[in-house]
N, C-alpha and C positions, 0 to 999 in steps of 0.2 A: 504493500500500500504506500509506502516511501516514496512511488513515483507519482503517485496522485496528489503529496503535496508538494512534490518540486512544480510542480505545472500548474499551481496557485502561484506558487514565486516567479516563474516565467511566464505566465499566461498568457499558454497556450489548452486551448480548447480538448476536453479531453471525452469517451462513453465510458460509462461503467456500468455493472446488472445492480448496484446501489445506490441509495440514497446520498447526498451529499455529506450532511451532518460531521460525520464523525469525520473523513478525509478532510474536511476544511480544519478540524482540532488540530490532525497529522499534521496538513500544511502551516498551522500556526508554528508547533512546537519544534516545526524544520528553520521557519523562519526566524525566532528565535534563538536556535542554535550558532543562528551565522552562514543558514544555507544559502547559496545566490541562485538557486534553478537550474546548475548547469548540470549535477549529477541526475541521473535520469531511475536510477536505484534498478539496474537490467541485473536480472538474475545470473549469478557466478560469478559479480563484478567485485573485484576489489573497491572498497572505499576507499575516494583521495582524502592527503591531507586534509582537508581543511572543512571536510564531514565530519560533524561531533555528531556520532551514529552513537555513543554513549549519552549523551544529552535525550535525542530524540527516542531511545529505547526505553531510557529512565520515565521519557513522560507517559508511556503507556504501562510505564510500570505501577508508577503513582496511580494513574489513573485504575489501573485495574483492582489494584491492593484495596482502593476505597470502598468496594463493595464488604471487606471486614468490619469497619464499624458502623456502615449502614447496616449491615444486617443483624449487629447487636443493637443498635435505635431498632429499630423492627419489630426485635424481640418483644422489648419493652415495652412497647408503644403498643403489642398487642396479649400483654400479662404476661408475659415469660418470668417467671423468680428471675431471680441474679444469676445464676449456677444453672438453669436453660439456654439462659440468651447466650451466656460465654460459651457453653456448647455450640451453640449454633454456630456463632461468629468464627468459633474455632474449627467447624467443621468445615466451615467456606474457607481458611486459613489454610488448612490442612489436604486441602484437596490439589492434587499435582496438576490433573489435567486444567486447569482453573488459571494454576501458578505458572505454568509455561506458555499458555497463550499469551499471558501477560507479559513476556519476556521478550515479544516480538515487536512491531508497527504492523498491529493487524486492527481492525475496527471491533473485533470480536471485544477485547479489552472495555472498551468507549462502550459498546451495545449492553455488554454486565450491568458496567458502572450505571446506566440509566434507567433499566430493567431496576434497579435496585433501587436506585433512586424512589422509583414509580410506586414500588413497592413499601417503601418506608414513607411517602407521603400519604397514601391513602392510609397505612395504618394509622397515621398521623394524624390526619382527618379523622377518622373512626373515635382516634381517642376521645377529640372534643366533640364529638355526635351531637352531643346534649348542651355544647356551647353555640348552637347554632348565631350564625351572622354577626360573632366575634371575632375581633382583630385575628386571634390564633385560629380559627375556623378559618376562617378565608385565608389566611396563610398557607394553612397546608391545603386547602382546595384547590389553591392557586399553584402551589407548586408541584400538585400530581400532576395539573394540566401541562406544567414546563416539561417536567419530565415527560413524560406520556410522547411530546412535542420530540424530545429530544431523542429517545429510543427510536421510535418510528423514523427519523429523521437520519437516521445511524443506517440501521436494516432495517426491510419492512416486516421482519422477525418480530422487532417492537411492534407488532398491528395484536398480536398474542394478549400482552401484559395491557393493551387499550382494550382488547375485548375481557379480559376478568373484569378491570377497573368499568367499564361499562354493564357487566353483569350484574357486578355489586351493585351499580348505584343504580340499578333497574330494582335491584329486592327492596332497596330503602325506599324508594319513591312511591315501591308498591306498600312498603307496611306502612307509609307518612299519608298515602291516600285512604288507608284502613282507619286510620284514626281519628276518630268523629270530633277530637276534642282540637283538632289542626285547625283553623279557617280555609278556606279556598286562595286569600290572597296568600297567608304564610305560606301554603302550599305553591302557588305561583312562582314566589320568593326562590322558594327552593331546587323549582325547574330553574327556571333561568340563570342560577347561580352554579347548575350546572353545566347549563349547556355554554355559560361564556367559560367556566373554566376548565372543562372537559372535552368540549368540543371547540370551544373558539382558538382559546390558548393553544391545543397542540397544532390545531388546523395553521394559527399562524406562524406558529415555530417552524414547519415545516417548509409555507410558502417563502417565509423570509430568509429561509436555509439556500434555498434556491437563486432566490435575488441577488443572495448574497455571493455565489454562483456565478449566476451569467457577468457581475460584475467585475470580477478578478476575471477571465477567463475572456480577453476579450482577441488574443490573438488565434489564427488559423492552427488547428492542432491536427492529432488522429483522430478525431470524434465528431466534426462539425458536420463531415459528408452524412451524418446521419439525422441535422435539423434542416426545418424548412429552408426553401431557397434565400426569403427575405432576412431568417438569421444570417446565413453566411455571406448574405451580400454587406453585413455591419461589421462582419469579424476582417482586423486585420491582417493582408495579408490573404487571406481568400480569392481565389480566383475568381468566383461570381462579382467580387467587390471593385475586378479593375476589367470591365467588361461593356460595351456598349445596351443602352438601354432601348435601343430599337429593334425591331425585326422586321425582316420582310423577303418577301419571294426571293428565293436564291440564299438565305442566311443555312449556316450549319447549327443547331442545336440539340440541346440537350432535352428531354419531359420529365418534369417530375410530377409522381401524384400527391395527393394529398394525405393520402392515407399512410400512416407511419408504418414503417419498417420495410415497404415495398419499394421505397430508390428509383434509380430510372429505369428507363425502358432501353434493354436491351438485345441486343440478337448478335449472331456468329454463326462461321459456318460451322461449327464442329458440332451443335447441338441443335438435333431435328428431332421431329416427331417421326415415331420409332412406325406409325399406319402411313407414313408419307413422307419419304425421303426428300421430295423435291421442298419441303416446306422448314426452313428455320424454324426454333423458338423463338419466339417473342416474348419475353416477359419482364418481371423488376428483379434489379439487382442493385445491392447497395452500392457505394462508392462511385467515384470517376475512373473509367477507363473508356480506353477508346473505340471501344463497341458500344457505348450510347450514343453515338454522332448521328443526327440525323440530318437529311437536305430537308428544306421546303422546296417543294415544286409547286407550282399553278395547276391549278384544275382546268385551267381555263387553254394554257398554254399549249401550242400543239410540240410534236417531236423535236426535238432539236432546235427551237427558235428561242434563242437567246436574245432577250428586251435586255436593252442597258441602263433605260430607267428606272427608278425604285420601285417597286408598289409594295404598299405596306399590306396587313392583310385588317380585312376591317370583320364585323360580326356577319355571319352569315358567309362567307368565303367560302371556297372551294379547293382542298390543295392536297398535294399526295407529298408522305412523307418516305423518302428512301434512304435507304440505311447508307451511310457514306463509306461502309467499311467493306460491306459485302452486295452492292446496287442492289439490294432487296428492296420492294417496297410492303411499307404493312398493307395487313390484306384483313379482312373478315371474310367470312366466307357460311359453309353450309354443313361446314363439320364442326361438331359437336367439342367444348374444351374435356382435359381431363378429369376436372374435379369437377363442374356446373354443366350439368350432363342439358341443360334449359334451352342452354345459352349459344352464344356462336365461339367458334373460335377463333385467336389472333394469331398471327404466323406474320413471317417476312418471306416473303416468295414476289415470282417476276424477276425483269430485268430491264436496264432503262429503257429497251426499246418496245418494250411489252408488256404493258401497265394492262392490271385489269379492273372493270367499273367497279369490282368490288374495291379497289384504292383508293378510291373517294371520298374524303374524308370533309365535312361542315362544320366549320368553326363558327362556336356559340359562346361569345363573351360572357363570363358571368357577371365583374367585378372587376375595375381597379385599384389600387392604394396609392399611387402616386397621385402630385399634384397634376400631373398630365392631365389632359384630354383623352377618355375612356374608349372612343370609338375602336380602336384599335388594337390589337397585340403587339406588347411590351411585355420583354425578358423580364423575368420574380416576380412583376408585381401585379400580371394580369391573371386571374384563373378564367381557366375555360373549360369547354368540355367539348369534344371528338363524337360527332355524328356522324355514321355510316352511310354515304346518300344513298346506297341502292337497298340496304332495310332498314336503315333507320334506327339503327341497336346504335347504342351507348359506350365507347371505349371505357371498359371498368377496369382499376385496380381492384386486384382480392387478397387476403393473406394466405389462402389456401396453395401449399408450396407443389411444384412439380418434383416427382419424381429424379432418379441419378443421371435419367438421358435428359432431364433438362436441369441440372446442376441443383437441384434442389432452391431454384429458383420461384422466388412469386408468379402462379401466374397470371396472366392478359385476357381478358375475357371481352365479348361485344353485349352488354347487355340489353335484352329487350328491351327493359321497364326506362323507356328513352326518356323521361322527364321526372327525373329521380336527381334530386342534389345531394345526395350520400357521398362522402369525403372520397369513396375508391372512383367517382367520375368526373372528379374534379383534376384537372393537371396545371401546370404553370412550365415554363422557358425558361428552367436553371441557368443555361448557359448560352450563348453566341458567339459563331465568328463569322467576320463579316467587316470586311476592310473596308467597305464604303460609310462605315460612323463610326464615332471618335465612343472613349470611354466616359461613363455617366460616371457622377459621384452617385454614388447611393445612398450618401448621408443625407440628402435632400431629398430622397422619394422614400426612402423605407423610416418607418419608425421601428420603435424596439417594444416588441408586445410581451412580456415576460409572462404575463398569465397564460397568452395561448403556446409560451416557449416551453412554461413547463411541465404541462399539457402534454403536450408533443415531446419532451423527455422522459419521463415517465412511461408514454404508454411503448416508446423503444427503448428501457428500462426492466417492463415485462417482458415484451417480445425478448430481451435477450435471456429474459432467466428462465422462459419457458423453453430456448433451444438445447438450454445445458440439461439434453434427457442421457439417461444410462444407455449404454450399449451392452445388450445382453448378451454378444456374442465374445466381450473381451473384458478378461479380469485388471482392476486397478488398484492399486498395495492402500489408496487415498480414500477411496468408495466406501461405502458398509451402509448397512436398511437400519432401518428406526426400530427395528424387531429387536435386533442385538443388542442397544445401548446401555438400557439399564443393570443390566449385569455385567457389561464390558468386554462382549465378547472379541469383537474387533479393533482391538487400539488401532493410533496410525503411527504410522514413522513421519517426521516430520524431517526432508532431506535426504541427502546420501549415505549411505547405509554400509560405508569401507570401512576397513578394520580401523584408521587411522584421522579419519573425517571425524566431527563435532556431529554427535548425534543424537538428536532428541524426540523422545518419545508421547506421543499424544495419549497419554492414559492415567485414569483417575486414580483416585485410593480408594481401591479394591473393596476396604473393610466398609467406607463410607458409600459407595456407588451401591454395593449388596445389600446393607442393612435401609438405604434411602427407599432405593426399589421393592424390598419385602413389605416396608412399610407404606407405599404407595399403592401399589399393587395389590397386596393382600390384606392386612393386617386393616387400614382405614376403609376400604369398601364393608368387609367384616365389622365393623366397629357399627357403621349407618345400620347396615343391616341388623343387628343385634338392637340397635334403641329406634329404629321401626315398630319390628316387633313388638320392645318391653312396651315402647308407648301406645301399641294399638291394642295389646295383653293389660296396660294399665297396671303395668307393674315396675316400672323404671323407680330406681330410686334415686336419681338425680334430680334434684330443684328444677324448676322450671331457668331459672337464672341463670345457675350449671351447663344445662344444654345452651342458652345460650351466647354464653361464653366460648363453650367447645366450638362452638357453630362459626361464631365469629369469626375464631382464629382457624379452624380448618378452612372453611369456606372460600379464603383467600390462598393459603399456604399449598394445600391440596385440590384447589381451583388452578392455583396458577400453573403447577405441576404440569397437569391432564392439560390445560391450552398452550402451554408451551412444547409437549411432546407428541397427542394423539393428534395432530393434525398434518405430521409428517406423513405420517400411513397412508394421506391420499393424495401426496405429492409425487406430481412424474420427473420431478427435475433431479439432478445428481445431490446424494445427502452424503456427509460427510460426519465422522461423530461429535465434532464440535457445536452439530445443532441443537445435541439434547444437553450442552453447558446452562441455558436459561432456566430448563425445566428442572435441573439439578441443584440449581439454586435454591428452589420451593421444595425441595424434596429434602435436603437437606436442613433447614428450618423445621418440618413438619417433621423430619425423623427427632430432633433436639424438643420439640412440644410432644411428641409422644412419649419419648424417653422419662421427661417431666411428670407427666401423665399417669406411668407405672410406679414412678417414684410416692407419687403422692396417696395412689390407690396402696399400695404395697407396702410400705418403709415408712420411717418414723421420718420426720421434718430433718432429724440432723444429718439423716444421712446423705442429701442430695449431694452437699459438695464434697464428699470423698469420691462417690460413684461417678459426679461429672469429672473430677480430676484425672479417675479411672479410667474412663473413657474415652476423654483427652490423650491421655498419655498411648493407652494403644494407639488414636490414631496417629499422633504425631510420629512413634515407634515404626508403623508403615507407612508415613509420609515419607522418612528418614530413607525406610529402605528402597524407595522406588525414586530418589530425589536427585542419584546419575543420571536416571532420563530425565530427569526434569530438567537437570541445569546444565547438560552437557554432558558427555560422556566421548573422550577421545580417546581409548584402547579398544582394543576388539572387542566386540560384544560378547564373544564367548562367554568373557569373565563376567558375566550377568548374567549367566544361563540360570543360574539359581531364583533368579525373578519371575522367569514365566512357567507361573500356576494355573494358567489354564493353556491348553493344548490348539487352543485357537489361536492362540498370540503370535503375532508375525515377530516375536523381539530376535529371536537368532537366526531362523530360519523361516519360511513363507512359505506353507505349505500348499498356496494355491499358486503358485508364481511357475507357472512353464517356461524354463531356461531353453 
């Protein structure tokens, strides 16, 4: 992540499948250090001098460590004794895989710290329940919304710890509507008091994470090829930004749609439709290369009659677009696409001497943004839409991909439904060349729309985190399912893995992952189940008060749990074990309130803080022994063979790994 805040310091433009949030922290703590933008942090690179890679590791150190006594304020803030809460705090302490994320420039670190954050504010809140629309009340109401803000704003992992905190404040609202002795306006009160600090505050946190964003981030980078044309006609140093702002018959361009993640419109000879050799693909593909060129020709123009005068193209025109790399022109026609079985298909077929009616294409202005005069087609700032004149279908972008004989490309479809403004029929003139006009400033036609920019980052944001699926047919040492986690079946190696390389291991303490997940898993569903029962048997012996209490504090602890892990089970994207770090968090809290729990049923008062020191100590004892992976480990790994207790563990040897 170390390159994502070099390129706040140099800004240049960059994508990521993440939220901003946390990399702009990274990019602080670089800039800080004395970074000037120039290291770029490429994987295997030595650091130059003048990298304090100790500075900027320490800040994610700090940062991380913080989640120990947030999670003893936690404690507290939701009745833990003194001798629970140090457990808890110490089990978050004590936990390897926790302590080694922390040791990197990863956001994982940042996403704890806010998760937890989140976590000790609502408990915070909770506490003063009963102080409603006091200083302290609104304090911590306001600061679960920061947090809330700030987590989501990291990974949208944080969207987890937003849905408990919204659960909960869904059961209060519903017991505060139960109670006849509320008024309607207090009641009011207390909506609104939610929705500005639960829904405004993180809403804003996030949009102004982004502002904050486009604002550093103004030069041409790797990333820009992937927003609209009019962003990169503002970024400097962008080719759309030093490019003329006219068009007209005989210009070469670029189309872009509207629709994110679909890029321009391309074709080549190497990728055809496998029912008809004679026909290119036509469809989207990201970036600039030189297979998106297209000509404008005249519809109007006969063979070979070259006019030397300009003619721009106005609304309702008539023009055929040929591919300038391979004289194909697009075509619709009367076969059927791959995936919109409805619809027509688009292809590049012909040759410049043998255009056929179906290349006909009617240009239908939607909109300009410049201060220009609208009649006409202008590069970035005009959208339009592409009418077939001989049926009258719709040039549509789709996100539905082609197949490997068309590179797993977007494809091109002609859509019937010809009077549809849906973003995939909308296009715009990325690019021109065209030696008969000079270059526009663009700083005078385009303005800078950051609500529809982040918009449009975001939804190619998801698009990238939905392409990261697993490949069933190939094993990866990094990979592992949401099934394994809680018992640890799959640690990961982090790095290379030679007798003599720094090598560190992605895996928890054993005693504390086993004993969190008994108590997640069995032990607390068991427990509901059991005072179901007693209370529908009417035999519970607990206070009505008693229950809840327990309710209070499970309902959050063992809430958070189940939404930060059972929602990976229906993810198709690659998981890694570092995802159940969040849910581990709550689980370990809720095994230190259970532990409490048998204490109090069980044992006399005095004994809690012998047994928490107990237990402590164990675990520190296998912190200790597993704490070479953790902070490095530079001899053979052999001499660690004594570590892996279970027969799944990749630590010496990988026994899915086909050499």
């Amino acid at each position: 992540m170390g390159r994502f805040g070099a390129q706040y310091i140099n800004g240049t433009f960059y994508h990521d499948l993440h939220p901003v949030a946390g990399k702009l922290l990274i990019g602080l703590s670089e800039y800080v250090s004395g970074h000037n933008g120039s290291f770029t942090y490429t994987s295997g690179a030595e650091y130059p001098p003048h990298i304090n890679y100790v500075f900027q590791r320490a800040s994610m150190a700090v940062i991380g460590s913080l989640i120990v006594p947030f999670a003893y304020r936690t404690c507290r803030f939701l009745g833990f004794g003194r001798a629970a809460a140090t457990m808890g705090a110490s089990f978050v302490l004590l936990d390897n895989a926790l302590c080694v994320l922390s040791r990197f420039i990863l956001l994982d670190p940042i996403l704890f710290c806010f998760i937890a954050m989140a976590l000790m504010g609502y408990a915070g809140f909770a506490r003063h329940r009963h102080q409603a629309f006091s200083a302290v009340w609104w304090r911590w109401l306001a600061f679960t919304g920061l947090s809330l803000g700030l987590a989501i704003s990291t990974k949208w992992i944080g969207a987890f710890v937003v849905a408990l905190v919204g659960l909960c404040t869904i059961e209060e609202l519903a017991i505060l509507y139960s109670d006849r002795k509320t008024s309607v306006l207090t009641q009011i009160k207390h909506w609104i008091a939610r929705v500005v600090c639960l829904i405004c505050i993180p809403l804003l946190v996030y949009l102004i994470s982004f502002q904050i964003h486009f604002a550093l981030l103004r030069s041409r980078g790797t990333g820009d090829y992937k927003m609209p044309s009019q962003f990169q006609s503002l970024q400097r140093n962008n080719v759309v930004s030093r490019q003329p702002h006219d068009v007209a018959i005989g210009s070469q361009i670029t189309i872009r749609s509207h629709l994110p993640g679909f890029g321009l419109i391309y074709a080549n000879e190497t990728h055809r439709f496998p029912d008809n050799a004679d026909e290119l693909v036509a469809a989207g593909m990201p970036g600039k290369q030189a297979n998106n060129w297209w000509e404008i020709v005249s519809g109007a123009a006969k063979k070979g009659n070259d006019t030397p005068s300009v003619r721009f193209i106005a609304d309702g025109d008539i023009l055929l677009l040929r591919h300038v790399g391979t004289k194909r022109y697009l075509r619709t026609g009367n076969a059927k696409p791959h995936n919109q079985g409805w619809d027509r298909r688009v292809v590049a077929a012909g040759n410049t001497t043998a255009p056929s009616a179906w290349d006909f294409w009617r240009v239908r202005i939607v909109d300009d943004v410049s201060p220009r005069p609208s009649e006409r087609l202008y590069a970035v700032t005009t959208r339009i839409q592409l009418i077939n004149k001989i049926s009258g279908c719709l040039l549509t972008a789709t996100p539905a991909q082609l197949p490997k004989w068309g590179r797993d490309m977007s494809e091109l479809i002609c859509s019937q439904k010809n009077t549809s403004m849906a973003e995939g029929t909308l296009w715009n003139v990325e690019q021109v060349r065209d030696k008969r006009f000079k270059n526009a400033n663009y700083q005078k036609l385009v303005k800078r729309q950051w609500l529809r920019d982040t918009v449009w980052i975001n939804r190619e944001m998801a698009r990238s985190n939905n392409r990261l699926v697993p490949d069933p047919d190939r094993y990866k040492v990094i990979e592992s399912s949401a099934w394994s986690w809680p018992f640890l079946i799959y640690p990961m190696r982090m790095g290379a893995w030679k007798d003599y390389s720094i090598k560190y291991y992605e895996i928890g303490n054993p005693i504390l992952w086993w004993a969190s997940a008994i108590c997640c898993i069995f032990v607390y569903p068991a427990q509901i189940a059991y005072m179901l029962v007693c209370h529908r048997r009417k035999c519970s012996s607990w206070k009505p008060a008693e229950i809840r209490q327990f309710w209070d504090v499970t309902k959050l602890l063992w809430g958070g749990w189940f939404t930060h892990y059972v929602p990976f089970f229906f993810f198709g994207r690659v998981l890694y074990i570092h995802h159940v770090l969040p849910s581990l968090y709550f689980g370990l809290l809720l095994l230190a309130f259970e532990i409490q729990c048998a204490m109090r049923w069980y044992m006399p008062a005095r004994a809690e803080w012998p047994v928490a020191i107990v237990i402590i100590a164990i675990s520190g004892y296998v912190f200790y022994l597993f704490s070479p992976l953790t902070f490095g480990w530079d001899r053979p790994i052999k001499e660690l063979a004594h570590l892996q207790w279970l027969p799944t563990w990749n630590l010496v040897t990988d026994p899915h790994l086909v050499l």
